[in-house]
C-alpha positions, -999 to +999 in steps of 0.1 A: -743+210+771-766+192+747-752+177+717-764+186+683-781+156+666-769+171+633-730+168+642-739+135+658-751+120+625-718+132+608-739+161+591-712+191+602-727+216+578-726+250+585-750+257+559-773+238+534-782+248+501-797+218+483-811+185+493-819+157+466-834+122+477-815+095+451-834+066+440-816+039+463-833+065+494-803+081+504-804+121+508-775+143+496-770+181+512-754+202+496-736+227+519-707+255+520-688+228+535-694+202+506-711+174+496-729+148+523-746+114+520-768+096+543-762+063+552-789+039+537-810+035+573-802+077+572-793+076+607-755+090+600-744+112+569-710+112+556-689+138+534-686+125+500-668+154+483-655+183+503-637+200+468-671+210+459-689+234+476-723+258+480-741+230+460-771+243+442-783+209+429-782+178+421-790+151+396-788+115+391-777+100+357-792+066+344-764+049+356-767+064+394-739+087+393-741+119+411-738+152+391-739+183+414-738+218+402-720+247+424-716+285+427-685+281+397-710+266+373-689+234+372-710+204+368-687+172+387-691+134+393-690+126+427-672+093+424-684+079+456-721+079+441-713+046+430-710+035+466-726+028+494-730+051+518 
């Protein structure tokens, strides 16, 4: 059986709806399984935010916090933006 690099990297999304490159380099998906966060070498992605799902975008505020917007219209802070990955 071959592994999937995807599930390998920590990237166990079942479907992606958004991707957004922040200003540090790291990539965010957006998936129906939450929110995900490469590492800065972006060899292995973690979830940041599973309470948020089918993300439709994203945007970074001066500051570098995440904002993501989702199927309810919410917009959220992802709290962990302020982190490394």
């Amino acid at each position: 059986m071959v592994g999937s690099p995807a599930l390998e990297s920590g990237l166990a999304a079942s479907q992606i709806y958004s991707l957004y490159l922040d200003r540090a380099g790291a990539l965010w998906v957006g998936s129906a399984d939450g929110v995900f966060r490469s590492s800065p070498d972006g060899s292995m992605f973690r979830l940041v935010d599973a309470q948020h799902t089918f993300v439709q975008s994203f945007a970074e505020d001066p500051s570098g916090s995440m904002w993501v917007s989702h199927t309810e219209g919410i917009v959220a802070d992802i709290p962990s933006s302020r982190r490394p990955a």
